[in-house]
KEGU-860319 format. One line per 8 residues: number of its first residue (from 1); for each residue x, y, z of N, C-alpha, C. Coordinates in steps of 0.001 Angstrom, whole numbers, plus 500000, padded with zeros to 6 digits. Example, Ala and Ser with C-alpha at 12.3 -4.5 7.8 and 13.67 -1.06 7.14 Angstrom:
<atoms>
1 = 513190/494310/507800/512300/495500/507800/513200/496700/507800; 512850/497750/507080/513670/498940/507140/512900/500030/507870
</atoms>
This chain:
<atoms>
1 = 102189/125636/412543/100879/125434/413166/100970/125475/414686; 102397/126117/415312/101953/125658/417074/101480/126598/417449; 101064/127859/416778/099989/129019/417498/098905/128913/417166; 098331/127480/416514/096763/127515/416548/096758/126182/417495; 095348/126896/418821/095869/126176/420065/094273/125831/419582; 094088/124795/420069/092975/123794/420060/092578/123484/421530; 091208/123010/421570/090914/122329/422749/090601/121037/422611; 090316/120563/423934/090521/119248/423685/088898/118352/422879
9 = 088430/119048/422312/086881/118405/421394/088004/118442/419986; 088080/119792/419945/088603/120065/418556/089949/118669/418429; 090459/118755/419299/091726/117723/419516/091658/116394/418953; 090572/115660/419570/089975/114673/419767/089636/114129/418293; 088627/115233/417284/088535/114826/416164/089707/114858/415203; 090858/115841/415296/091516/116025/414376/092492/114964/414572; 092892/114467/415952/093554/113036/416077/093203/111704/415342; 091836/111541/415259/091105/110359/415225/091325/109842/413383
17 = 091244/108521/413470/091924/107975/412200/090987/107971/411300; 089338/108319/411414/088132/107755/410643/088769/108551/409313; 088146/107704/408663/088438/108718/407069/087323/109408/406693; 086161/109639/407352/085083/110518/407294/084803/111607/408544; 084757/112267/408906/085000/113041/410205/083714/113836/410242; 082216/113197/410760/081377/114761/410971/080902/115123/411955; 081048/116475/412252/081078/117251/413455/079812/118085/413495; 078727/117884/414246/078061/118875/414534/078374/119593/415679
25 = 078682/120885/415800/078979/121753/416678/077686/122732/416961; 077462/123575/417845/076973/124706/418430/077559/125892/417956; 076937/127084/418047/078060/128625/417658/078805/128571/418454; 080027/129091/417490/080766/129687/418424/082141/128039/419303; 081877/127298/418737/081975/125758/419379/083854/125842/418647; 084034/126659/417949/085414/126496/416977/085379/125707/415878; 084148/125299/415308/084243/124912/413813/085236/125536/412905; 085316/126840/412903/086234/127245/411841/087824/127113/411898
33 = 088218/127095/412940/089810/126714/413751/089508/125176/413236; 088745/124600/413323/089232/122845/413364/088949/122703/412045; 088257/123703/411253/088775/123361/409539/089752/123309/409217; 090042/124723/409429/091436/125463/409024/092550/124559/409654; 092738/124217/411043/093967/123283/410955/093839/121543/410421; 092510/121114/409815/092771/120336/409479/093051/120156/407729; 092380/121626/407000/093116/121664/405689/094891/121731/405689; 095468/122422/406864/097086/122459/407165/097826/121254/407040
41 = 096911/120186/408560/097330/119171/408398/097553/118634/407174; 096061/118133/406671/096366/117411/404961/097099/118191/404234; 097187/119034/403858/098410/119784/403084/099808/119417/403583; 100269/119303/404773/101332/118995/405125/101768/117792/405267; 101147/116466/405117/101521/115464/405731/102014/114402/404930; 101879/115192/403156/102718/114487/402498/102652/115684/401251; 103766/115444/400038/103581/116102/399121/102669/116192/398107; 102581/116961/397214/101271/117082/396523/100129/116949/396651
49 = 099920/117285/397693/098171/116876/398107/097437/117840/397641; 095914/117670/397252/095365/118693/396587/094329/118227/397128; 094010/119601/398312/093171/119806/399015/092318/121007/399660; 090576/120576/399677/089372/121601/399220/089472/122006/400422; 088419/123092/400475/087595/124008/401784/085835/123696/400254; 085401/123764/401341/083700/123904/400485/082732/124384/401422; 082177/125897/400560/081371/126454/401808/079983/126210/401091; 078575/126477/401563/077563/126457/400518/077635/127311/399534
57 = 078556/128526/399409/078746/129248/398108/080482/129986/397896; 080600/130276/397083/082063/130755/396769/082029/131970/397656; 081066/133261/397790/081294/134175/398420/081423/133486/400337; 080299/132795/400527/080782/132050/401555/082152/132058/402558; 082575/130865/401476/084005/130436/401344/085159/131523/401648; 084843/132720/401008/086107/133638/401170/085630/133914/402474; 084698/134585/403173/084301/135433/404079/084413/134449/405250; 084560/133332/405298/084462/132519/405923/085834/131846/406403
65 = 086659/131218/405752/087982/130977/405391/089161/132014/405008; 089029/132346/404055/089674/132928/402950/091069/133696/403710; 090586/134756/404735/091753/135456/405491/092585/134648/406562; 091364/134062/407234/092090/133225/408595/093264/132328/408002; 092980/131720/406888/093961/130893/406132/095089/131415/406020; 095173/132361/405302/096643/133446/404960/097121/133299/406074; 096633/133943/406748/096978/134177/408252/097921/133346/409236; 097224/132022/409177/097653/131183/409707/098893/130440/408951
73 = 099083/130417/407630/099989/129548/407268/101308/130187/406721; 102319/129716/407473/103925/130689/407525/104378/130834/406102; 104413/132245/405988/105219/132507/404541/106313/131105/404447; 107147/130962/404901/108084/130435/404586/107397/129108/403896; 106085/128738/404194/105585/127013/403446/105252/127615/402299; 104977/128526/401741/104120/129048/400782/105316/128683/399748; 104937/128785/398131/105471/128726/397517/104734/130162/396146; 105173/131328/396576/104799/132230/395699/103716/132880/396420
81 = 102792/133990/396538/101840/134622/396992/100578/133855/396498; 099896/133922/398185/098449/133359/397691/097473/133890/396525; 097208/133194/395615/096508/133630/394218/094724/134149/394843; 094396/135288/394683/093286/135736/395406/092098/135588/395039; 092363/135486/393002/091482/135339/392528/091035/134251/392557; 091523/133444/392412/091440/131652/392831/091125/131012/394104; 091454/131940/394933/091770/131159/396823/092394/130284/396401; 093158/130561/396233/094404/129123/396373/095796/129249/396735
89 = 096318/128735/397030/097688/128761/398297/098182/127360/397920; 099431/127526/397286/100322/126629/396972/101749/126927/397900; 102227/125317/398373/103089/125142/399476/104097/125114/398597; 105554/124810/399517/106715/124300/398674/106766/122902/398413; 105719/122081/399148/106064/120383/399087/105134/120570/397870; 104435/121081/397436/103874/120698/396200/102740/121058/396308; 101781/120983/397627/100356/120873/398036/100087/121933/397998; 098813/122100/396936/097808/123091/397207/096334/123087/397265
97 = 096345/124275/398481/094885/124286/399418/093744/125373/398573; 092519/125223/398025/091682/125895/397452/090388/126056/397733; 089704/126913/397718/088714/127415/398437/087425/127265/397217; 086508/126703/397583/085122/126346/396825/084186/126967/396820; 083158/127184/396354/081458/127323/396653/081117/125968/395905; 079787/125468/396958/079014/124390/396302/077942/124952/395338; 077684/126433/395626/076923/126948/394682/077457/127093/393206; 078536/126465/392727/078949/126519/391381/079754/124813/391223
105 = 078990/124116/390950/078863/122578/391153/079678/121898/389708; 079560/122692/388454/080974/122556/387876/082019/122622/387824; 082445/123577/388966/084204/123840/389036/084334/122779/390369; 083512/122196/390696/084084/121113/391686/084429/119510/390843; 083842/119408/389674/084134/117936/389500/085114/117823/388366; 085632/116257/388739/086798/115757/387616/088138/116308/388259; 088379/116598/389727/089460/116970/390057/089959/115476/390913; 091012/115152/391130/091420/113863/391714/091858/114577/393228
113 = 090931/114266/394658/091275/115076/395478/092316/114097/396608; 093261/114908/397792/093500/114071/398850/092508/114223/399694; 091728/115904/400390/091355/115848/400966/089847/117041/401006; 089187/117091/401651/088053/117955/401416/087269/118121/403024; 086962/119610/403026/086452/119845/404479/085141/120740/403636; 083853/120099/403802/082450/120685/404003/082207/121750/405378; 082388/122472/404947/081712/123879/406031/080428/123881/405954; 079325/124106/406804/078212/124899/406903/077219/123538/405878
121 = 077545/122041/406205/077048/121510/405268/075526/121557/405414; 075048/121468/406502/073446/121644/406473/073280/122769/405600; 073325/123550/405064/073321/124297/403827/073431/124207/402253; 073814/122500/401888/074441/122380/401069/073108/121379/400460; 073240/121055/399381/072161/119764/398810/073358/118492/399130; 072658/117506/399072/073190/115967/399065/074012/115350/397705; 073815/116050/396860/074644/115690/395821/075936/116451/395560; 076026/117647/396287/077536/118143/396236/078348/116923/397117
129 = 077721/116341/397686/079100/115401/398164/078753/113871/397288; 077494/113764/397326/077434/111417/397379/078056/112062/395850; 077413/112865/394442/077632/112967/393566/078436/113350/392659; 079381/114369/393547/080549/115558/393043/081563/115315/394112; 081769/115393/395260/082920/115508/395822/083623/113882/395824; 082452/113071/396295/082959/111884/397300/083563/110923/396220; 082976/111055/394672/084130/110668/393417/085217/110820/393299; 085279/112738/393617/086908/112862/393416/088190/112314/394505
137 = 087624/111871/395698/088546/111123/396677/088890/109228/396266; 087799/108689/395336/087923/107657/394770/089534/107151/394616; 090385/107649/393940/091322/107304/393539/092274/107597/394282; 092489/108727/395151/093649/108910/395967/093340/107961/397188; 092156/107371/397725/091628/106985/398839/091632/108350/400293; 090841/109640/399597/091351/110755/399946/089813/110553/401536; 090179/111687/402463/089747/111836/403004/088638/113226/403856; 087752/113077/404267/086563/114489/404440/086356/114668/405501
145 = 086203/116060/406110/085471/116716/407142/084420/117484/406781; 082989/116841/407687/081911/117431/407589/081893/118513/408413; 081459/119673/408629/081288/120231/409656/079691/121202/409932; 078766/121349/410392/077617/122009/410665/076981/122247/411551; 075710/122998/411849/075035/123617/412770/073842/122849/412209; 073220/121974/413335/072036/120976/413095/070785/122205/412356; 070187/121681/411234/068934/121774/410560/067578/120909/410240; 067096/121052/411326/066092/119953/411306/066542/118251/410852
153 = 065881/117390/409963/066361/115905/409895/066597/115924/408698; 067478/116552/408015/067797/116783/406824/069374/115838/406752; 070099/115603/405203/071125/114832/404969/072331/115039/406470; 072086/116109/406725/073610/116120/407910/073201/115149/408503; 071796/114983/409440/071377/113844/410079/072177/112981/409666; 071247/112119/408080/071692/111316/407793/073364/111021/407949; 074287/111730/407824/075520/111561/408078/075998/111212/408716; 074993/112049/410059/075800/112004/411894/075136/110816/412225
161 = 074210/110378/411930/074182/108968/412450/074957/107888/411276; 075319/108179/410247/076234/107159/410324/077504/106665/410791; 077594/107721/411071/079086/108196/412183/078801/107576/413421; 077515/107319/413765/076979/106590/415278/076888/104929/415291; 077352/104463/413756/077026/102900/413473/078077/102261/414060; 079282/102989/415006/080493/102329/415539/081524/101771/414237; 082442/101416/414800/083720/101069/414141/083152/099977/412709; 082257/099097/412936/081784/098154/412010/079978/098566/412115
169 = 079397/098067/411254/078173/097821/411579/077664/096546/410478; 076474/096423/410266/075341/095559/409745/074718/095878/408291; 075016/095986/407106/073864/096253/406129/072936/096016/405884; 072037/096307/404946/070780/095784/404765/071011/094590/404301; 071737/094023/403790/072208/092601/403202/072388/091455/403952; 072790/092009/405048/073211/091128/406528/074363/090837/407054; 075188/091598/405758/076904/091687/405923/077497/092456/406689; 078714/092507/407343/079278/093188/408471/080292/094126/407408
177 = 080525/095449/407658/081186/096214/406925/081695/097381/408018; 083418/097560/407384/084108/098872/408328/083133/100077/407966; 083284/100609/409183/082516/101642/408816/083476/103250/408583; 083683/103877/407568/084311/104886/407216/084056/105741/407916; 083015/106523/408421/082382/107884/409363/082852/107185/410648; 082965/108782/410969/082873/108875/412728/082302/110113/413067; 081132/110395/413636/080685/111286/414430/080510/111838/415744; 080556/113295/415886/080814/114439/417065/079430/115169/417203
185 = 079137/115439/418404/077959/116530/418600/078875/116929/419651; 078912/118291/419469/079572/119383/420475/078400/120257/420704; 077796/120374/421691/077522/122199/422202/078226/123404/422002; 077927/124090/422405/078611/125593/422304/079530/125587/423993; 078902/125013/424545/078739/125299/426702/080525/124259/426187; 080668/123688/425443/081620/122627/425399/083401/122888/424957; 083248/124469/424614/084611/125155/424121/084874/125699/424991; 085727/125626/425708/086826/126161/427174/086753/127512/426968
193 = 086843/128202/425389/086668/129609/425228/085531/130675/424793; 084658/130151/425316/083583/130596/425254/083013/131021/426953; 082716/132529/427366/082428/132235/428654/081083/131919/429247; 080606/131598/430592/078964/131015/430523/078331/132481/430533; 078752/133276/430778/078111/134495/430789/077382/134533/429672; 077777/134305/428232/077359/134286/426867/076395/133060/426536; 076304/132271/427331/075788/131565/427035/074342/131527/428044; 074598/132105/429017/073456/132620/429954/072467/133664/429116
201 = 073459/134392/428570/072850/136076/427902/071986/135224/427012; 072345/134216/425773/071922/133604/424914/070408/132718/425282; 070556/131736/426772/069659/131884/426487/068351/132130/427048; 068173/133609/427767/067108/134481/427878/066642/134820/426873; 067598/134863/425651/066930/135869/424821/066980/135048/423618; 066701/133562/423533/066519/132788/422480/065651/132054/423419; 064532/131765/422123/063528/130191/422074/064214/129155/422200; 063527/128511/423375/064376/127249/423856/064355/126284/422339
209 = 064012/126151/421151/063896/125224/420222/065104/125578/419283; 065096/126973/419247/066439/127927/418772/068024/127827/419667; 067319/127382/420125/069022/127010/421725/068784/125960/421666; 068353/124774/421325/068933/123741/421378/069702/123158/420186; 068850/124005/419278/069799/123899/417645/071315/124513/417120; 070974/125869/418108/072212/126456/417488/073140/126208/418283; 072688/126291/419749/073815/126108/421137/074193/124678/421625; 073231/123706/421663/073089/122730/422238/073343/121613/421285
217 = 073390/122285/419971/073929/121278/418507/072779/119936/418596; 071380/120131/419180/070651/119487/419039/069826/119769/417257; 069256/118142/417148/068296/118092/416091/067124/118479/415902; 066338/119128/415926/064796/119776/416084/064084/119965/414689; 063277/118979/415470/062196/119633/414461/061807/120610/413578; 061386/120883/412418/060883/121829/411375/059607/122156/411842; 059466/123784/412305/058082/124432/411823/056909/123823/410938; 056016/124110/411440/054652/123655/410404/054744/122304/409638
225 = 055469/121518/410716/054948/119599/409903/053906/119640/409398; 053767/119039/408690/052542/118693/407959/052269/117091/408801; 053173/116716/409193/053234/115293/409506/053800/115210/411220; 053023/116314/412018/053373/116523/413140/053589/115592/414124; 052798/114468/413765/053238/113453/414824/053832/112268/414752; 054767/112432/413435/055732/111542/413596/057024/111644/414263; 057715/110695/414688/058877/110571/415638/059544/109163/415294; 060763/109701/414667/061943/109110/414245/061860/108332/415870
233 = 062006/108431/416641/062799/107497/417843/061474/106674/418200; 060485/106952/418061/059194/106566/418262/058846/105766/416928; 058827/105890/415469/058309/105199/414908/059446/104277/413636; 059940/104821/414271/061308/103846/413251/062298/102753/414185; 062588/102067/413343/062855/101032/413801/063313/099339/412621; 063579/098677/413368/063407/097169/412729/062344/096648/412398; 061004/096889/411064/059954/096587/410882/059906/095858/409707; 060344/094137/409781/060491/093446/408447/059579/093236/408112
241 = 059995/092311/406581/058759/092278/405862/058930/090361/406085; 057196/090291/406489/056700/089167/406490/056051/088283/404939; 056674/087111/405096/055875/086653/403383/054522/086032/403639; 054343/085567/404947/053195/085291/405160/051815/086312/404999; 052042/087670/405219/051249/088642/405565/050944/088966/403830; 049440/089341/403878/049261/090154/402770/050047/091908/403030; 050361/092111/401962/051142/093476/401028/050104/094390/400693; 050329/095612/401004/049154/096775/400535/050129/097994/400452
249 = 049708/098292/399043/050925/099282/398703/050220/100895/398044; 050782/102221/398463/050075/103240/398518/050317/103630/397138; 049949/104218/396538/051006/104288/395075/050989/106444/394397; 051747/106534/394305/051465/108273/393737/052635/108067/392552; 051891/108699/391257/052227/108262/390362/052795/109689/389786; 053336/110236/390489/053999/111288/389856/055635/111035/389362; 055845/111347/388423/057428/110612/386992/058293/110734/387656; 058207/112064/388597/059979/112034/389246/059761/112675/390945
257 = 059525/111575/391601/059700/110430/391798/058294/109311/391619; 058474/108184/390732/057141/107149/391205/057870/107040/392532; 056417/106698/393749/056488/106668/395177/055760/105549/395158; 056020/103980/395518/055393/102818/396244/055536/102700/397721; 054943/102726/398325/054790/102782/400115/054481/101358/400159; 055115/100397/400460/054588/098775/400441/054464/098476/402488; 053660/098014/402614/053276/098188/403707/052188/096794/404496; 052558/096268/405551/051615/095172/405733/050859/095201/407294
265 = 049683/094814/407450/049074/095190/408648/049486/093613/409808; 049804/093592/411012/050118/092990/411570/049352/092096/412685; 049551/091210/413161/047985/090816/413762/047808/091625/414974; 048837/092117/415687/048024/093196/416523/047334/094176/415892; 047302/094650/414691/047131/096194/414097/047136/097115/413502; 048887/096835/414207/050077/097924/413817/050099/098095/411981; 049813/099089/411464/051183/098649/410246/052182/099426/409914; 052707/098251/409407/054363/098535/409477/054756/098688/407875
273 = 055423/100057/407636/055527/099917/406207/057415/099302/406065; 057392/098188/405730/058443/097312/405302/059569/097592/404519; 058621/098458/403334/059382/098654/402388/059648/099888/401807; 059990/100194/400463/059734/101055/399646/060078/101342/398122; 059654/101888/397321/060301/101677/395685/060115/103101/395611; 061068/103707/395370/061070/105324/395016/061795/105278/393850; 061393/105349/392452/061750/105040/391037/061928/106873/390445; 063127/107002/390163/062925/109005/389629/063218/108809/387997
281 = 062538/109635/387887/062138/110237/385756/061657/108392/385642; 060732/108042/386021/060486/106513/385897/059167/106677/385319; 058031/105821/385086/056823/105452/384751/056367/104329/385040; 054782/103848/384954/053862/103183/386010/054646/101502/385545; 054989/101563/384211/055376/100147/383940/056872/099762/383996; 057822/100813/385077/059187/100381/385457/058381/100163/387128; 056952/100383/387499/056948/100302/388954/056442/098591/389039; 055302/098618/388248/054542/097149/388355/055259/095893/387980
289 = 056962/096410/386786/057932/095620/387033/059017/095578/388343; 059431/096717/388815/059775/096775/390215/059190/095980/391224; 058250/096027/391072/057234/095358/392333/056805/093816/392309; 057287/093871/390598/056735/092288/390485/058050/091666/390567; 059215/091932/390457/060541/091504/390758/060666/091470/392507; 060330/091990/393319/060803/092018/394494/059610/091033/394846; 058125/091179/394651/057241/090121/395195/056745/089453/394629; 057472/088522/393317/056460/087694/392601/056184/086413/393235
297 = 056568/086279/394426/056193/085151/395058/054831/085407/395701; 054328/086787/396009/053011/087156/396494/052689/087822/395683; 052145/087768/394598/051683/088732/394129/049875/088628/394008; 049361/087505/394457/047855/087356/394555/047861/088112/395895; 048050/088249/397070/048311/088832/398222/048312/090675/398365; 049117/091065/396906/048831/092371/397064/047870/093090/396539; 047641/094370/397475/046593/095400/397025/047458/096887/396781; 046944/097133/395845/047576/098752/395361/046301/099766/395938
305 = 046789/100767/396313/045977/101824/396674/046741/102885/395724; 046276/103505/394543/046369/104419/393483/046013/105652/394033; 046637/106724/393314/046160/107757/393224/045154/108168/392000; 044044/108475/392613/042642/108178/391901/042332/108630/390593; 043478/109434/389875/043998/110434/388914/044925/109690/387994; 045031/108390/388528/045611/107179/387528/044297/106618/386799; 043655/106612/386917/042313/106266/386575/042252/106442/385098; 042472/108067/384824/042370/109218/384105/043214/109592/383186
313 = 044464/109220/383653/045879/109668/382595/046396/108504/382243; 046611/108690/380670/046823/107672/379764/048645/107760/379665; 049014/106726/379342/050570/106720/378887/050414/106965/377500; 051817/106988/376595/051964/106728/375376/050887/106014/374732; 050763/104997/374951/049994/103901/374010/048920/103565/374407; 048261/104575/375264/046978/105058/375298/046151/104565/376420; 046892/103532/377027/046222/102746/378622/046882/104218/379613; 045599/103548/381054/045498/104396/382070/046811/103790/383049
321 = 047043/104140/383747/048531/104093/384587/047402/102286/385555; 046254/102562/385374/045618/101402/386682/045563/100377/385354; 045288/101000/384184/045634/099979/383215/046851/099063/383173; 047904/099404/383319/049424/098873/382896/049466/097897/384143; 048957/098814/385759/048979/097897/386734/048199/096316/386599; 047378/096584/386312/046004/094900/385743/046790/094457/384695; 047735/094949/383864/047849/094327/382880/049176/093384/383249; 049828/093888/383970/050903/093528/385053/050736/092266/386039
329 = 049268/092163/386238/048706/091001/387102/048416/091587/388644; 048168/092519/388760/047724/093236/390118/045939/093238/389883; 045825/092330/390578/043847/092512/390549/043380/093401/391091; 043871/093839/392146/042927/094272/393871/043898/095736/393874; 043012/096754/392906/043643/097840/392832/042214/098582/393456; 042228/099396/394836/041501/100215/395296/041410/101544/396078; 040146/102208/395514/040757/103492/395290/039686/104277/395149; 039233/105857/395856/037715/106483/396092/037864/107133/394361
337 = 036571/106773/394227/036207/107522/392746/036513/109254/393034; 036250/109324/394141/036540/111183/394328/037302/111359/394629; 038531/112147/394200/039884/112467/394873/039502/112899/396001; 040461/112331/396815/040080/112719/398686/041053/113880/398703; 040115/114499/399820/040764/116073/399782/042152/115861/400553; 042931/117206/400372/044646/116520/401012/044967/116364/402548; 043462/117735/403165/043364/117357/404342/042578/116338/405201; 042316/115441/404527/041469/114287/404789/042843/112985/404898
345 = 043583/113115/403849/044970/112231/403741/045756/112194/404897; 046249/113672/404890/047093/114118/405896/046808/113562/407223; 045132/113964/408052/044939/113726/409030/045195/112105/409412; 044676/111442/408144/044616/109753/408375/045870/109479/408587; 046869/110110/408149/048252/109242/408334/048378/110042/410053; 048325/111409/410232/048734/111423/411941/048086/110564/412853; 046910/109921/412387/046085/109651/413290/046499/108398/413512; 047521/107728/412353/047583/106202/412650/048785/106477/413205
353 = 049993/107702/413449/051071/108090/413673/050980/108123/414975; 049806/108794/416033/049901/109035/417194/048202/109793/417312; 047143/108876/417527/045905/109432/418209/045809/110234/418851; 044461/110794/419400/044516/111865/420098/044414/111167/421824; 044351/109909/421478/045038/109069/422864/045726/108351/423370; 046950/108577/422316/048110/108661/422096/048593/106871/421908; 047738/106451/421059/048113/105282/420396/048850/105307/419193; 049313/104565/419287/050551/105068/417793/050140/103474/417257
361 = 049896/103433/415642/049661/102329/414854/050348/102207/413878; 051125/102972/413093/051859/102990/412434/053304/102930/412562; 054055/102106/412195/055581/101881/412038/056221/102049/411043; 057558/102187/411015/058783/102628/409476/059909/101735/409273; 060386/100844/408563/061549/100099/409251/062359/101293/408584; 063850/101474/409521/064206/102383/408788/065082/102255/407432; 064731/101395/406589/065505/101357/405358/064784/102626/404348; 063779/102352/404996/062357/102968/404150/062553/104603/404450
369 = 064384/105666/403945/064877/106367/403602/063510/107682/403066; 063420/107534/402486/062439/108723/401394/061200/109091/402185; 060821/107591/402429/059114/107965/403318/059585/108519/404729; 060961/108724/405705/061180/109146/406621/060884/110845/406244; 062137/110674/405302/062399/112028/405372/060859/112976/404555; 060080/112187/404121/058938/113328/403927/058603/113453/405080; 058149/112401/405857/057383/112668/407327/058107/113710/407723; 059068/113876/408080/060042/114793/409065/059701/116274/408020
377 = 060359/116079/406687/060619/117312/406086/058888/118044/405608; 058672/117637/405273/057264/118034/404465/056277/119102/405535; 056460/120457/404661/056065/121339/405709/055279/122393/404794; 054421/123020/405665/053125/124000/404746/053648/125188/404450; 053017/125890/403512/053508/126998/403262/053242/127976/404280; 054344/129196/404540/053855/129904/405751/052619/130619/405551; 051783/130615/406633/050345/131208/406993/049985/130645/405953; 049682/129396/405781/048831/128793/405246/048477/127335/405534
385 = 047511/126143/405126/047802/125213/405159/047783/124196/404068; 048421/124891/402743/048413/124496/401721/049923/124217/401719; 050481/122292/401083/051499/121611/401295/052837/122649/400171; 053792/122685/400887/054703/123342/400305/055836/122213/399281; 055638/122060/398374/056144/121411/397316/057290/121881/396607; 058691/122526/397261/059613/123362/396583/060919/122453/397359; 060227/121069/398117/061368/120522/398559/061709/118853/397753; 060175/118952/397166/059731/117677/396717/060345/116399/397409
393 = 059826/116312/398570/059834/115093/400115/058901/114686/399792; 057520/115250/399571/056215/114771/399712/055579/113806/399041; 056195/113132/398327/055642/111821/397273/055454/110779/398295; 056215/110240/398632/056306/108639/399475/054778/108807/400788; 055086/110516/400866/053937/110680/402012/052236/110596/401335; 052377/111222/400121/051160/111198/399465/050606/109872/399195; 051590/108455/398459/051263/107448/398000/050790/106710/399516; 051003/107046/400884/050992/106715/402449/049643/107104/402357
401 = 049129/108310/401905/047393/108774/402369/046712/108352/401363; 047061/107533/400476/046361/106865/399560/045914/106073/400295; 046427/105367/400870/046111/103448/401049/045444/104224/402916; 046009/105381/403560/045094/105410/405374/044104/105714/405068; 043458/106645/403833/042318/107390/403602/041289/106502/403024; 042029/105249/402633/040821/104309/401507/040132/102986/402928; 041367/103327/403917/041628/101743/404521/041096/102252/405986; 041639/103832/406115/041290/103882/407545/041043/105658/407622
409 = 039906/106047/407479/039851/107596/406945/039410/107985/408266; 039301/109537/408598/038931/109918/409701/037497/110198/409316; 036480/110064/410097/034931/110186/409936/034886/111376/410630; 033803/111874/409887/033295/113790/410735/032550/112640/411714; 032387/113617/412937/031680/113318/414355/030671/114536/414368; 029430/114038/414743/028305/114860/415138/028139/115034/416449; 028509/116190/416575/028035/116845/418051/027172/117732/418204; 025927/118120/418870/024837/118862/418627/024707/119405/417733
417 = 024601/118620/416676/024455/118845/415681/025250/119433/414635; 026167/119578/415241/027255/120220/414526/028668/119390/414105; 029643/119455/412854/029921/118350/412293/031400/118866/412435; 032522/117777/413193/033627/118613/413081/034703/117305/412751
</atoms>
């Protein structure tokens, strides 16, 4: 390995002891050099180690890895010719290095791993790792490199800021816990071998929103929010839940996911949604037990805001979904006899998000996971403004315009006569 020369970013992470490593880089920043010598490393640093590359797909993976690897690692460690059909490269200490796609999610599980490097993970779904990879390190106490090019506030987020919680942090519990991640944001401007000339050329001829994502390894925003004026740094935060305060909870009763938005108004105003119950392949009577387990100390206090289409659809045994809720002991279930249109919903939640005079009334504590990421993710179909549902984010946001549209709707305004 002493002809793969590193700089000192790349340095920095591959030194560092975290047993989670994620790196958002810029193009061009040397992501692929700081894979590749850190699959070497783990391969080398003891015998038998059995350790991944994972790109978002197998073709990926080769085109991506596949040669530079050969390349780099001295016949003499090898033990027999690299197997091509496989990507796999077996050493003489025992260790062998193999090349993945996450796009084939059976040949990744039930393997006992040392080590695993995610390429290109903003590309990947969230369950190739919490569900398939991060098991197979269970038993060796094996260790991962994330590596990606920021995509809006999608799971990498989630990652790179846990990498930002420092050496220890705080749970929701109140307990102090090591913290496994450590996170990197590199630019592109930040690799010694890259010249500024290229990065000048780059960016005349890129959208500054496009240069800060790809070059600047910044987080940006998604096209066509539906939920344009929310802001993670602006509306999230530490927003507990009070027992004194009455509870008003949004409810969308769709099976996978039931979405409860539990939420309480504050004496300035504000409200702050506290909580959340996101229940998947569930039904209305695992929610009204959910809900009555976490607040049966208030439960005269709360109000459900339904989706008005619970009214209407019967379960099994023949009650309406607002049925099971009353039968549950929820009195103060309210809700417009007319389904409110979606752009009537939508607007009520920006409006409590950030006015058009720039009052912001609404808050998130951030435990409340699901209802973030619709705000952020939930986006229209192109040239249109009909909600794009192929990411399914949008529940926690829908059961949210239940309870602004019943509680706090936007009114048409008459202006000479005309209604806008």
């Amino acid at each position: 390995m002493s002809d793969l020369i590193v700089h000192n970013g790349q340095k920095e992470v591959l030194n560092h002891k975290a047993r989670y490593k994620v790196i958002v880089a810029g193009r061009r920043w040397g992501k692929t050099l700081c894979a590749r010598t850190a699959l070497m490393k783990a391969a080398t640093r003891a015998p038998r180690q059995r350790v991944w590359y994972v790109a978002p797909t197998y073709g990926q993976a080769r085109q991506n890895m596949w040669d530079v690897l050969k390349e780099s690692i001295p016949r003499e460690w090898m033990r027999g010719e690299p197997n091509e059909t496989r990507m796999e490269i077996r050493l003489i200490n025992g260790s062998v290095i193999s090349l993945k796609g996450a796009d084939q999610p059976d040949r990744l599980r039930g393997v006992a791993l040392h080590y695993v490097v995610l390429d290109e993970v903003q590309d990947m779904k969230p369950e190739t790792w919490e569900k398939i990879l991060q098991p197979t390190l269970t038993s060796t106490r094996g260790g991962a490199m994330f590596i990606g090019t920021p995509k809006a506030f999608n799971w990498f987020y989630d990652l790179y800021m846990k990498g930002q919680r420092g050496p220890t942090y705080r749970a929701d519990d109140g307990s102090l816990r090591r913290n496994p991640y450590m996170s990197w944001q590199y630019p592109t401007m930040m690799s010694p071998f890259i010249p500024k000339s290229e990065i000048l050329e780059a960016m005349e001829n890129t959208d500054e929103k496009t240069f800060n994502q790809e070059y600047n390894a910044r987080f940006e925003t998604m096209s066509g929010r539906v939920y344009h004026a929310f802001d993670r740094n602006e509306h999230v935060g530490r927003y507990e839940f009070n027992p004194k305060l009455p509870i008003y909870i949004g409810q969308d009763f769709n099976i996978d996911p039931m979405s409860s938005v539990i939420m309480q108004i504050q004496p300035n105003g504000e409200i702050w949604c506290v909580d959340e119950a996101i229940l998947f392949g569930s039904n209305t009577q695992e929610v009204a037990d959910e809900i009555s387990r976490r607040y049966h100390r208030q439960m005269k206090q709360i109000s459900f805001y339904p989706d008005p289409a619970g009214a209407n659809r019967t379960q099994a045994r023949g009650e309406s979904d607002l049925d099971i809720l009353r039968e549950a002991g929820f009195r103060r279930i309210l809700y417009k006899k007319k389904h409110p249109a979606v752009a009537d919903r939508i607007n009520s939640v920006n409006r409590l998000l950030r006015s058009a005079d720039g009052q912001v009334r609404f808050r998130v504590d951030q435990r409340c996971r699901h209802l973030i990421k619709g705000l952020e993710q939930t986006i229209y179909k192109e040239g249109s403004r009909e909600v794009d549902k192929t990411m399914g984010v949008e529940h926690p946001c829908d059961a949210l315009g239940y309870f602004t549209d019943f509680e706090f709707p936007v009114r048409k305004v008459q202006i000479l006569g005309l209604s806008i």
